[in-house]
py3Dmol code that shows the C-alpha trace and the ligand (Angstrom):
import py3Dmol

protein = """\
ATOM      1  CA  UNK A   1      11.315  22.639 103.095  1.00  0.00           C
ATOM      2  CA  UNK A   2      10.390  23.823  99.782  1.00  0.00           C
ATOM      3  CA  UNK A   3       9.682  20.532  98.338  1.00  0.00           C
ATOM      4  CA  UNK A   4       7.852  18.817 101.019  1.00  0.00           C
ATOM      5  CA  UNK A   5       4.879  16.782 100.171  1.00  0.00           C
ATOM      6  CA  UNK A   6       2.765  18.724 102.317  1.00  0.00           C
ATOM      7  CA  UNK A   7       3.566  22.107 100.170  1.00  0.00           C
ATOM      8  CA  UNK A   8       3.049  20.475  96.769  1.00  0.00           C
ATOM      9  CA  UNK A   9       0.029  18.941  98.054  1.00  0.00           C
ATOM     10  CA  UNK A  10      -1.692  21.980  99.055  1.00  0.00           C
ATOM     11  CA  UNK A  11      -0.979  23.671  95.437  1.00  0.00           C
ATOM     12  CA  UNK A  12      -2.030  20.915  93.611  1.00  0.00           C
ATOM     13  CA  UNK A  13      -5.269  21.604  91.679  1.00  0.00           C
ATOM     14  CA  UNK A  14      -7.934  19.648  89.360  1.00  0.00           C
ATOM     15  CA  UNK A  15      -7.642  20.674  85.950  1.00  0.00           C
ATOM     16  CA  UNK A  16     -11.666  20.500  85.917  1.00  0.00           C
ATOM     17  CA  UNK A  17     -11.625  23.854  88.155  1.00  0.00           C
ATOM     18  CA  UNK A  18      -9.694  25.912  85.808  1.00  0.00           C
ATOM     19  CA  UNK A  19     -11.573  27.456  82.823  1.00  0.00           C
ATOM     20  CA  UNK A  20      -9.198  29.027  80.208  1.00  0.00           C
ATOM     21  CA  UNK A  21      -9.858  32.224  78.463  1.00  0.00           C
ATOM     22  CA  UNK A  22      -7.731  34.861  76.635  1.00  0.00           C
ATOM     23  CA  UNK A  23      -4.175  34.975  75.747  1.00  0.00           C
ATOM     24  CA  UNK A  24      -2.835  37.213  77.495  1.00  0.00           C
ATOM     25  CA  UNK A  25       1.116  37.254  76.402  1.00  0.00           C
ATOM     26  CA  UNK A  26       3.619  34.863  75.292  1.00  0.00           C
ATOM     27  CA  UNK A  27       6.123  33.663  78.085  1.00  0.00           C
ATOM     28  CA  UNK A  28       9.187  31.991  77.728  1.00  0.00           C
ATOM     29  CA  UNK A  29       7.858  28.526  77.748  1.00  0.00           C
ATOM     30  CA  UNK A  30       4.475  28.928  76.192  1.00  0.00           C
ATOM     31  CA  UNK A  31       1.320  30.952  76.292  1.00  0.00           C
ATOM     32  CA  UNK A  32      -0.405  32.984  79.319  1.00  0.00           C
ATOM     33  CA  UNK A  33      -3.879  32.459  79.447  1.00  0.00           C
ATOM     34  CA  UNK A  34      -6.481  34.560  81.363  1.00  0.00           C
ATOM     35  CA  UNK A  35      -9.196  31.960  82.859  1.00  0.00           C
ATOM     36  CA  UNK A  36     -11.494  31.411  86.346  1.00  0.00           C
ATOM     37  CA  UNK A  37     -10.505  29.010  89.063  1.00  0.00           C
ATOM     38  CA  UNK A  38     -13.154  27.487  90.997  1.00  0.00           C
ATOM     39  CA  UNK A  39     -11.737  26.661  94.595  1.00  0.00           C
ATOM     40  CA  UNK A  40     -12.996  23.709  96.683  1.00  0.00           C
ATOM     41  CA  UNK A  41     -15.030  26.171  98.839  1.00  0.00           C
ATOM     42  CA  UNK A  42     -16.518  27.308  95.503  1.00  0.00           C
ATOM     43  CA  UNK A  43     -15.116  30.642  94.746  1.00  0.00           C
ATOM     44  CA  UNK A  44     -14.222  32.300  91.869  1.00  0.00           C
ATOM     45  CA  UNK A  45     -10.955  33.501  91.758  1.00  0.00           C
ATOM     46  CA  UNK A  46      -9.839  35.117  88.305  1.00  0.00           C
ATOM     47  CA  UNK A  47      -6.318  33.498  87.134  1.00  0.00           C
ATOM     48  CA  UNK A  48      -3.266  33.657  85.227  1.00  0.00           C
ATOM     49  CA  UNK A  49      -2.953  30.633  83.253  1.00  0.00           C
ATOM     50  CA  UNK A  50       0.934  29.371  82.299  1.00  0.00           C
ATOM     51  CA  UNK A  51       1.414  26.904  80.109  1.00  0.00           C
ATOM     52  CA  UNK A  52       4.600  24.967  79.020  1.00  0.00           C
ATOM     53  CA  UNK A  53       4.739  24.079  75.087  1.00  0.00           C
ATOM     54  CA  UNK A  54       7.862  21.599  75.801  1.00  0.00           C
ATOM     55  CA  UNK A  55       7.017  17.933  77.541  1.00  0.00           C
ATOM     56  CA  UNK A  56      10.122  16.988  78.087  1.00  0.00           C
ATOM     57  CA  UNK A  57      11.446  16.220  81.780  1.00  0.00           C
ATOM     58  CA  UNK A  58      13.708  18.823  81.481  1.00  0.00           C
ATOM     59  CA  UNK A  59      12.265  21.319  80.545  1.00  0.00           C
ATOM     60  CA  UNK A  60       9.130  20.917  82.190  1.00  0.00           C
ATOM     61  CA  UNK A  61      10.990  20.754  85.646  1.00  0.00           C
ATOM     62  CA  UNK A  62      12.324  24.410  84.431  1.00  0.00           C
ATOM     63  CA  UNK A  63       8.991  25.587  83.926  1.00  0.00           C
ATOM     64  CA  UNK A  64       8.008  24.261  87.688  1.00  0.00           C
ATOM     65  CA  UNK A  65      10.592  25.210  89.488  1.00  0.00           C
ATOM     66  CA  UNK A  66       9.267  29.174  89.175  1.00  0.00           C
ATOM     67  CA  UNK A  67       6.106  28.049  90.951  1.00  0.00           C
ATOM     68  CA  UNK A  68       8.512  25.920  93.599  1.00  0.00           C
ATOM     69  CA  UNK A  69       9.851  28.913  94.633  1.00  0.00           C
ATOM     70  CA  UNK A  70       6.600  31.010  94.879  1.00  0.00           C
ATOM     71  CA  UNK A  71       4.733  28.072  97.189  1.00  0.00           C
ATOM     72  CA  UNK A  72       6.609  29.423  99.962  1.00  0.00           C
ATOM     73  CA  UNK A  73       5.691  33.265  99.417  1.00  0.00           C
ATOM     74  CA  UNK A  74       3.154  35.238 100.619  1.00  0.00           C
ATOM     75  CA  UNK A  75       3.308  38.987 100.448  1.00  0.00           C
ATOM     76  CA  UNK A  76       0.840  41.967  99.226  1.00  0.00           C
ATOM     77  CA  UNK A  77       3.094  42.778  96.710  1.00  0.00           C
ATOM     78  CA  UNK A  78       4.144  39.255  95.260  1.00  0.00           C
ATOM     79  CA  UNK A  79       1.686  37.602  92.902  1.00  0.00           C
ATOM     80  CA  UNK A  80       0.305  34.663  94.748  1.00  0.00           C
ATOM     81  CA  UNK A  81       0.559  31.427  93.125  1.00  0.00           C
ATOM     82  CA  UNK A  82      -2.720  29.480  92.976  1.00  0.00           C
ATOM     83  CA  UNK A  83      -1.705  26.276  92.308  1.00  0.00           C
ATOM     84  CA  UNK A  84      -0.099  23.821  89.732  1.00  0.00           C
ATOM     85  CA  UNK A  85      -1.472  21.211  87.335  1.00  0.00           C
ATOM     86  CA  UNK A  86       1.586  19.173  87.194  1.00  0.00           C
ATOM     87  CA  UNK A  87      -0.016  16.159  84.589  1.00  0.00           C
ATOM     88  CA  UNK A  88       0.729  17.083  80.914  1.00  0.00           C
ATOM     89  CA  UNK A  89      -0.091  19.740  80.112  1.00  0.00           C
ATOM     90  CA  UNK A  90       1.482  21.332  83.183  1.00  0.00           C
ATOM     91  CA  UNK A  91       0.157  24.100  84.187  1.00  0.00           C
ATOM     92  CA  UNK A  92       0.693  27.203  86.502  1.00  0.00           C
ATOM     93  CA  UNK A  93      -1.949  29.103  87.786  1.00  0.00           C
ATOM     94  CA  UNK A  94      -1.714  32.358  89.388  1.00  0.00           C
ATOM     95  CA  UNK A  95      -3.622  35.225  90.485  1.00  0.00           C
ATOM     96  CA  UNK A  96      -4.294  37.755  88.000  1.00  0.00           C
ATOM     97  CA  UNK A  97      -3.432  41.059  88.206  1.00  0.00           C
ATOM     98  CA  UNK A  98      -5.166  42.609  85.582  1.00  0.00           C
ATOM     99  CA  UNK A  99      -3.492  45.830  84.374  1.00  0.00           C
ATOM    100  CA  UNK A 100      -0.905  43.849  82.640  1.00  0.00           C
ATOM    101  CA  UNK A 101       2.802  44.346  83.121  1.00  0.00           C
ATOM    102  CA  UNK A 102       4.087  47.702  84.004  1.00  0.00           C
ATOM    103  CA  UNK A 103       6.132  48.794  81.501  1.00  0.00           C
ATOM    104  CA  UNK A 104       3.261  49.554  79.355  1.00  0.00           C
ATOM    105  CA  UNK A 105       1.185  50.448  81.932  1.00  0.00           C
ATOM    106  CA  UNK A 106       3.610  53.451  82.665  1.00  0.00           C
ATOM    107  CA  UNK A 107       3.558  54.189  78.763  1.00  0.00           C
ATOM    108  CA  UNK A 108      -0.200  54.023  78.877  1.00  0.00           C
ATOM    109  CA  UNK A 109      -0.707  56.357  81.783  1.00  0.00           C
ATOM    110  CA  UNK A 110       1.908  58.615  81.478  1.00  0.00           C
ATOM    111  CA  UNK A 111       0.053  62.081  81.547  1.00  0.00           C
ATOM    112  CA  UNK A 112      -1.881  60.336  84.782  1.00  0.00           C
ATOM    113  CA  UNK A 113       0.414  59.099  86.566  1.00  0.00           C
ATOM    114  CA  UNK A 114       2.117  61.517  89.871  1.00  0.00           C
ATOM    115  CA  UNK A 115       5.079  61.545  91.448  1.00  0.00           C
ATOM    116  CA  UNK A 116       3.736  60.361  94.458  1.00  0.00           C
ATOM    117  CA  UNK A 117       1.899  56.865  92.185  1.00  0.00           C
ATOM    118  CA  UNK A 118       5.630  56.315  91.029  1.00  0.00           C
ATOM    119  CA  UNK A 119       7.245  56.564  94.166  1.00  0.00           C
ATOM    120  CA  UNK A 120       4.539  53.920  95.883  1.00  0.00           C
ATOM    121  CA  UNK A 121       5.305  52.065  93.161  1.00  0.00           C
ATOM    122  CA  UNK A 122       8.852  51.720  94.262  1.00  0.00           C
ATOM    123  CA  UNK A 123       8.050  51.496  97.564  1.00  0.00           C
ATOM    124  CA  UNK A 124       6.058  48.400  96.819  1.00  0.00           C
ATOM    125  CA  UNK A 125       8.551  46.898  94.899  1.00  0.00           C
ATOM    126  CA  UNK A 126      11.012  47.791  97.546  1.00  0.00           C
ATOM    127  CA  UNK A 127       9.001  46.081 100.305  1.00  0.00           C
ATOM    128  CA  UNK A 128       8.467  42.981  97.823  1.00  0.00           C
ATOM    129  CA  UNK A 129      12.631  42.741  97.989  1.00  0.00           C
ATOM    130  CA  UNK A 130      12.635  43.714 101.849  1.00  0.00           C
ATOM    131  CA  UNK A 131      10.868  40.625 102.311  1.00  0.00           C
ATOM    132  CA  UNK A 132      12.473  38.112  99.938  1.00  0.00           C
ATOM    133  CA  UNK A 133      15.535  39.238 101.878  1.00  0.00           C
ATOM    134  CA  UNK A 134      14.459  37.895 104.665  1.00  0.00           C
ATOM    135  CA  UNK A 135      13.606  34.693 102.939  1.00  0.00           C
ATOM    136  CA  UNK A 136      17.421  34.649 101.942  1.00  0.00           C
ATOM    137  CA  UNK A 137      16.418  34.869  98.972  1.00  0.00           C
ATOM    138  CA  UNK A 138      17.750  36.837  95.516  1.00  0.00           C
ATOM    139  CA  UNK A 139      15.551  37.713  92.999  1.00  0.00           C
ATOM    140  CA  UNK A 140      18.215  38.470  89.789  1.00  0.00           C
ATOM    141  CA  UNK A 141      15.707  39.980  87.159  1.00  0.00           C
ATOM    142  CA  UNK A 142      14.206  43.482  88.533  1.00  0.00           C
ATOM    143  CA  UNK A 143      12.842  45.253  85.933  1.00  0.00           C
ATOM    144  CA  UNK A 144       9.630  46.957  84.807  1.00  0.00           C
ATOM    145  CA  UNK A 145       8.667  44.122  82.762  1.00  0.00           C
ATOM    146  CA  UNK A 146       8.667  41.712  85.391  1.00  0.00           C
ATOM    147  CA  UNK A 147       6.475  43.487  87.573  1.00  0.00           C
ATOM    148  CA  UNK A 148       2.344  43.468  87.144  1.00  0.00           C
ATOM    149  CA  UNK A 149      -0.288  45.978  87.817  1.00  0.00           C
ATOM    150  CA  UNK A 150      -2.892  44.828  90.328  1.00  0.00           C
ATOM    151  CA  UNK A 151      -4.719  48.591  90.135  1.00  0.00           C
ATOM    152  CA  UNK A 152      -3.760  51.815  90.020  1.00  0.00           C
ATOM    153  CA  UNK A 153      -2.726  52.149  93.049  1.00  0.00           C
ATOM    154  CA  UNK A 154      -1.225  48.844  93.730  1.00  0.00           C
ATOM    155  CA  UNK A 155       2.060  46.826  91.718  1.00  0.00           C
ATOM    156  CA  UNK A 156       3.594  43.199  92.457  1.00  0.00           C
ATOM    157  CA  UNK A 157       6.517  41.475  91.777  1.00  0.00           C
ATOM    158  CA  UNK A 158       5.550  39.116  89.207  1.00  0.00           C
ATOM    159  CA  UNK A 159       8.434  36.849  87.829  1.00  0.00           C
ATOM    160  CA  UNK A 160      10.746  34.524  89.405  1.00  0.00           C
ATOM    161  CA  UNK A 161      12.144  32.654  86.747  1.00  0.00           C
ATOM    162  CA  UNK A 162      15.836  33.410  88.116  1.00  0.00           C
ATOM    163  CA  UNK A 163      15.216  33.410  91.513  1.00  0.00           C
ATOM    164  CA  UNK A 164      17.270  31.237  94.046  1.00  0.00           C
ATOM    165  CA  UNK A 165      17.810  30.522  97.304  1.00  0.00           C
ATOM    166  CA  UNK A 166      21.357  31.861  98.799  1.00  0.00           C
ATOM    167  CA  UNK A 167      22.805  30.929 102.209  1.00  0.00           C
ATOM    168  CA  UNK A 168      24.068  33.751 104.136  1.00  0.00           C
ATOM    169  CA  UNK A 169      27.281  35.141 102.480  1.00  0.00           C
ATOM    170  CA  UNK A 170      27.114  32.335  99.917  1.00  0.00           C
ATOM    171  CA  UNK A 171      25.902  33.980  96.407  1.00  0.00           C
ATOM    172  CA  UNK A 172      24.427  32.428  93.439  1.00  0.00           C
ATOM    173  CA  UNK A 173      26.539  31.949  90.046  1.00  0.00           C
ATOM    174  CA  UNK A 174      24.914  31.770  87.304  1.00  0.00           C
ATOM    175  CA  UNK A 175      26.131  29.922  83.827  1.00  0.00           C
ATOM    176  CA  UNK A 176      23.202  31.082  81.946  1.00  0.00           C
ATOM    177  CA  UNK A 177      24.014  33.662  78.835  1.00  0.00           C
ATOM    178  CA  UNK A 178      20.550  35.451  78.716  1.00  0.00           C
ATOM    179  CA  UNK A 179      21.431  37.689  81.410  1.00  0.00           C
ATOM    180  CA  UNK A 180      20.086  41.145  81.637  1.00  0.00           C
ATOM    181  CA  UNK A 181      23.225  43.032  81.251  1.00  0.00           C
ATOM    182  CA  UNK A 182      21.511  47.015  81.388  1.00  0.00           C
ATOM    183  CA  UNK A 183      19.898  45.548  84.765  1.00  0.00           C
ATOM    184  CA  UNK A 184      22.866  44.577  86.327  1.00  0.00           C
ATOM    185  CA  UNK A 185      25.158  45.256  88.949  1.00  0.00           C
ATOM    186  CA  UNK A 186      29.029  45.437  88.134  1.00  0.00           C
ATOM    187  CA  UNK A 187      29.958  42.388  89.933  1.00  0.00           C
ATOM    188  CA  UNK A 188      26.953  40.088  88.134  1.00  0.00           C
ATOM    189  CA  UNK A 189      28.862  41.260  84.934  1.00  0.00           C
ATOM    190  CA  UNK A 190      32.219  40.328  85.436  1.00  0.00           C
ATOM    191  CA  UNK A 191      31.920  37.638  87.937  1.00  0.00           C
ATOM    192  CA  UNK A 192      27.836  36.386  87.189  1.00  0.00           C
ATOM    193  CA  UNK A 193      27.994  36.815  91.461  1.00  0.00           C
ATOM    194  CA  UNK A 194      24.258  37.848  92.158  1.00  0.00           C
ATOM    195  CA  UNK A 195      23.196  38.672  96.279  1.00  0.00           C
ATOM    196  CA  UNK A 196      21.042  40.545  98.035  1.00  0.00           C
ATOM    197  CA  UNK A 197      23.459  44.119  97.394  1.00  0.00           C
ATOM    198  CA  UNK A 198      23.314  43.088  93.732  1.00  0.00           C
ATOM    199  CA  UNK A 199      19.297  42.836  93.926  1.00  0.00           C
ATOM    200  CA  UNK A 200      19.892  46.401  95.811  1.00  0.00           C
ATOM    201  CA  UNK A 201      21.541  47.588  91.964  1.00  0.00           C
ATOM    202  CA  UNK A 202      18.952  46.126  90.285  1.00  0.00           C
ATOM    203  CA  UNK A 203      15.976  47.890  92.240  1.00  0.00           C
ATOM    204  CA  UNK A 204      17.613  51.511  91.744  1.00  0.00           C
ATOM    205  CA  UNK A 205      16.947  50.007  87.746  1.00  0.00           C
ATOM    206  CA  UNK A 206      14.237  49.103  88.192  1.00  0.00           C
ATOM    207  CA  UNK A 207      13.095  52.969  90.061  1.00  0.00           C
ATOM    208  CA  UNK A 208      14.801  54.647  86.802  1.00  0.00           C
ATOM    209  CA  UNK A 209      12.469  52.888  84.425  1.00  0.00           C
ATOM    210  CA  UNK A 210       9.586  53.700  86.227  1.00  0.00           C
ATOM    211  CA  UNK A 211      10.377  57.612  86.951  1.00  0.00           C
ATOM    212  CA  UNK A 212      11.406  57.638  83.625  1.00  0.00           C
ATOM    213  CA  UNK A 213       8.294  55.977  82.103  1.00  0.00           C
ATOM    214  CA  UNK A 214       9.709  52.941  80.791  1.00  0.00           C
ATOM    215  CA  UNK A 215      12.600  53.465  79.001  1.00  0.00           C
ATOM    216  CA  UNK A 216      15.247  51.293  78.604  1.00  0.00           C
ATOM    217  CA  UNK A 217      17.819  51.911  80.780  1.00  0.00           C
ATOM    218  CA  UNK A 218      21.017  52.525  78.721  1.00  0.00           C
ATOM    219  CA  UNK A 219      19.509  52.299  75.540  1.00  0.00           C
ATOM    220  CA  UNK A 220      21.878  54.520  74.182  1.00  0.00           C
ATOM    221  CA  UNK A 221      24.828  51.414  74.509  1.00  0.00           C
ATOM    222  CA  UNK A 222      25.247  48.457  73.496  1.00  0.00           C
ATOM    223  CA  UNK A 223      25.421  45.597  76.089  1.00  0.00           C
ATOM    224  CA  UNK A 224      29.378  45.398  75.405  1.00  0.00           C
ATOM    225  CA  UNK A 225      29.597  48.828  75.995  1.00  0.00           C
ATOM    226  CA  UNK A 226      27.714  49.260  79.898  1.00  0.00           C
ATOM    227  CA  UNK A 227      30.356  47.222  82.113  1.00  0.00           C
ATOM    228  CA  UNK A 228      33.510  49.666  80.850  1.00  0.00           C
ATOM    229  CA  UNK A 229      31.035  53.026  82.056  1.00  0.00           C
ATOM    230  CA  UNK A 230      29.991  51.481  85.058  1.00  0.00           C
ATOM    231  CA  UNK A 231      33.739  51.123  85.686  1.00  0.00           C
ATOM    232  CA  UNK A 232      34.623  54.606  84.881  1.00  0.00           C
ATOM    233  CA  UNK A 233      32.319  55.889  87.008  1.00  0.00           C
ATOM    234  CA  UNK A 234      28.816  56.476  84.410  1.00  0.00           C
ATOM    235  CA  UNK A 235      25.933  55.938  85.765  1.00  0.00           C
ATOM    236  CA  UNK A 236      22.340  55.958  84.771  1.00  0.00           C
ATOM    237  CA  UNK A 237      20.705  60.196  84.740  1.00  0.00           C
ATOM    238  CA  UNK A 238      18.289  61.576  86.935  1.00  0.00           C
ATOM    239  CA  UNK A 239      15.215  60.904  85.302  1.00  0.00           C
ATOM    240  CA  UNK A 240      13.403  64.202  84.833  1.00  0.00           C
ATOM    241  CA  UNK A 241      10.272  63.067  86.985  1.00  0.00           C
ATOM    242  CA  UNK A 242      12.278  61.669  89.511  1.00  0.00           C
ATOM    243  CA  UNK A 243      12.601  63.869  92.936  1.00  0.00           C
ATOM    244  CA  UNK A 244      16.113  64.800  93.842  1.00  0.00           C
ATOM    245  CA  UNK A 245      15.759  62.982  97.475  1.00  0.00           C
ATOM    246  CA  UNK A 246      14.679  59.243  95.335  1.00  0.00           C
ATOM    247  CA  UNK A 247      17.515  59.999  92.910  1.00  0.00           C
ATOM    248  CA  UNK A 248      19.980  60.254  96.064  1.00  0.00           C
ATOM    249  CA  UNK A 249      19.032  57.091  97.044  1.00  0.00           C
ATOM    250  CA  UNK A 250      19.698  55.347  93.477  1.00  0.00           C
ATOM    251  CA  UNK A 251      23.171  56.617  93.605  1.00  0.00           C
ATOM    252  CA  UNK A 252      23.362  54.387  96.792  1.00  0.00           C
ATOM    253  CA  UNK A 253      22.240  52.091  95.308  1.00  0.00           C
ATOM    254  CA  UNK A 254      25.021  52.084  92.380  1.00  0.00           C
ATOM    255  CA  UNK A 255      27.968  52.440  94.520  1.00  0.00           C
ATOM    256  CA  UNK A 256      30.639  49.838  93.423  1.00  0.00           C
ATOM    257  CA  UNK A 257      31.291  48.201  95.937  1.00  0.00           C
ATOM    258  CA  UNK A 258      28.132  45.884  97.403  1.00  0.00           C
ATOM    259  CA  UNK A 259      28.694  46.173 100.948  1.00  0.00           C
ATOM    260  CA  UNK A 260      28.133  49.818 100.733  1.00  0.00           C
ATOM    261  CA  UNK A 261      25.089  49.967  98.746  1.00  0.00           C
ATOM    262  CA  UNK A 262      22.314  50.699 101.408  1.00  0.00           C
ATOM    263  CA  UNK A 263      19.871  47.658 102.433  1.00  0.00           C
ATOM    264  CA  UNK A 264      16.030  46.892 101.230  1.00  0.00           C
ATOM    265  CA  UNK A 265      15.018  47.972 104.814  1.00  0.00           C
ATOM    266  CA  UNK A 266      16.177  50.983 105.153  1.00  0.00           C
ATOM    267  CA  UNK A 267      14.778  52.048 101.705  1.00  0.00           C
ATOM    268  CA  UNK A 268      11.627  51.108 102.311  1.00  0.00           C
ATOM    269  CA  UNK A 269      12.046  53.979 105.482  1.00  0.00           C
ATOM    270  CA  UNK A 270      13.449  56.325 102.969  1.00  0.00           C
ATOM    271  CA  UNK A 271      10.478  55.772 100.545  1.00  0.00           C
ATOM    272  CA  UNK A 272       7.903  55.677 102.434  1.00  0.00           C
ATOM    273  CA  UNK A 273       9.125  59.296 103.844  1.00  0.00           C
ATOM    274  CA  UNK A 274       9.247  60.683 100.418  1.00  0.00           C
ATOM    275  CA  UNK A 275       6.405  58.928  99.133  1.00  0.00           C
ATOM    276  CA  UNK A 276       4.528  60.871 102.134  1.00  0.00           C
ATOM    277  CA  UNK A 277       6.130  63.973 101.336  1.00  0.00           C
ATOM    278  CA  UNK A 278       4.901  63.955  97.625  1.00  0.00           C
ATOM    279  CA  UNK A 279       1.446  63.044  98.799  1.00  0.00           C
ATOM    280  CA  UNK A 280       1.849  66.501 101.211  1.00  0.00           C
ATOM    281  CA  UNK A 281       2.920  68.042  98.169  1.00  0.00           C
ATOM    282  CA  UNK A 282      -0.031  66.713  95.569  1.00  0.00           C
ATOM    283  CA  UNK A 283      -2.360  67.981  98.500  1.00  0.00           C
ATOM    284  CA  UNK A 284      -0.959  71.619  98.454  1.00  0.00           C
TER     285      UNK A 284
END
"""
ligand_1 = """\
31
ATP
P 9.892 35.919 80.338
O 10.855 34.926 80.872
O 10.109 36.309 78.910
O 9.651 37.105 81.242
P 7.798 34.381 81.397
O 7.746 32.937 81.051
O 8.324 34.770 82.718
O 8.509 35.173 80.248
P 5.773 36.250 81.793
O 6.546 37.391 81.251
O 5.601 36.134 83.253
O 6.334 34.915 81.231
O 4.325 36.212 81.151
C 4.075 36.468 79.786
C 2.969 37.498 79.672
O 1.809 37.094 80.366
C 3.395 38.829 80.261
O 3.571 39.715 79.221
C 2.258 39.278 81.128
O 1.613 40.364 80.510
C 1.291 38.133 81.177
N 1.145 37.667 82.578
C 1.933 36.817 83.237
N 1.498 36.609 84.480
C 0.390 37.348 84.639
C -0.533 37.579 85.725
N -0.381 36.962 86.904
N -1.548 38.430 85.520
C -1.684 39.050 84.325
N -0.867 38.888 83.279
C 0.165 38.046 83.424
"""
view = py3Dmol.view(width=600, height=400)
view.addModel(protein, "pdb")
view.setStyle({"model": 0}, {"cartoon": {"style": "trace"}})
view.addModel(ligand_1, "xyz")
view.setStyle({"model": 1}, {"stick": {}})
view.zoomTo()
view.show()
């Protein structure tokens, strides 16, 4: 299981291998250092260092559980977890993917970036969500900022502070009030019910901020304002970068009800068809 001694045993690290560097960003519980990990079979590995300003139990249980979660993954577009320091100060250390987040990344490179880039970026993201499916498992934050840029040509899910395990049909209901509303489907509003079909809403999101460069979805509302559109039928505009065949599929992806909103599977096949056909089309 996920907390068997053999698991946190193989991700537990010496402190004495991990040289800090660089801040790299503030995080919710303290800073994110950039740093070098020196592995028992004596390689380098550059690293993502996250630290937890809070000792108490509490909170420092919080800050592990992320990395609980991410033990058990391993996926080419999932940022691998390293290993954890769990002595004060606890640490978490994870591979670093150093093009930052992708929000910015998308402002950065706008005039760069092609269609094709974007849609392989959803694709990857898509495939990320395929698998975590599998897993039973519901991610609950999609979004540009929680995703990293390994290179240009490669993005990974980065973030799993709201992940949790759900049993088949069984959903996760969350009491927490820092919810992100814009993100979310209409039955995580009104009901805080979050499954795989409401992961499915928050992927077609997360595909508008990036074919739309990273802005924020329904900025021009106020939270209090997004569940009565959704209701009345609003939904988020075809970005103008996005291709007519990917913006068919986000309107799946926003149908009301969950059970009809398509599955991660079959958009990775739809993707990866249009994500070829853009590449055919870059070519020309
Ligand atoms: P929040 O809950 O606000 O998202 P968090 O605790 O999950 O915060 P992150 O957002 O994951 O923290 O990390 C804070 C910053 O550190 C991010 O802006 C990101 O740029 C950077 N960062 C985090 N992980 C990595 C990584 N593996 N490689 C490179 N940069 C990273």
């Amino acid at each position: 299981g996920a907390s068997s001694p053999d698991r946190v045993k193989k991700h537990r690290i010496a402190r004495d291998h991990v040289a800090v560097g660089r801040i790299l960003g503030e995080g919710f519980f303290g800073e994110v250092h950039a740093g070098v990990y020196k592995s028992p079979a004596g390689e380098r590995i550059s690293v993502a260092i996250k630290t937890c300003k809070d000792f108490t139990a509490e909170v420092k249980e919080k800050f592990l559980s992320e990395a609980g979660l991410m033990k058990n993954l391993d996926h080419p577009h999932i940022v691998r977890l390293i290993g954890v320091i769990e002595a004060d100060p606890v640490w978490i250390v994870m591979e670093l993917l150093d093009h930052g987040e992708l929000g910015s990344y998308l402002l950065r490179e706008m005039y760069i970036l092609t269609t094709a880039t974007l849609t392989l970026y959803c694709l990857q993201i898509c495939n990320a969500l395929a698998y975590l499916e599998g897993l039973s498992m519901v991610h609950r934050d999609i979004a540009v900022r929680n995703v990293l840029v390994a290179s240009p040509q490669c993005v990974k899910l980065g973030d799993f502070g709201l992940s949790r395990y759900v049993d088949e049909q069984e959903y996760y209901k969350a009491s927490v009030s820092r919810l992100p509303i814009k993100w979310m489907a209409p039955e995580s509003i009104n009901f805080r019910r979050f499954t795989t079909a409401s992961d499915v809403w928050m992927f077609g999101v997360c595909a508008w901020e990036i074919f739309s460069m990273a802005q924020q979805p329904f900025f021009w509302l106020d939270n209090g304002q997004v569940i009565n559109q959704l209701e009345s039928g609003v939904r988020l505009p075809k970005p103008q970068r996005c291709p007519t065949a990917v913006s068919g599929l986000l309107t799946r992806c926003w149908a009301y009800e969950p059970h009809t909103r398509p599955r991660f599977s079959q958009l990775v096949c739809s993707l990866s068809d249009i994500h070829r056909m853009e590449l055919e089309r870059d070519g020309r």
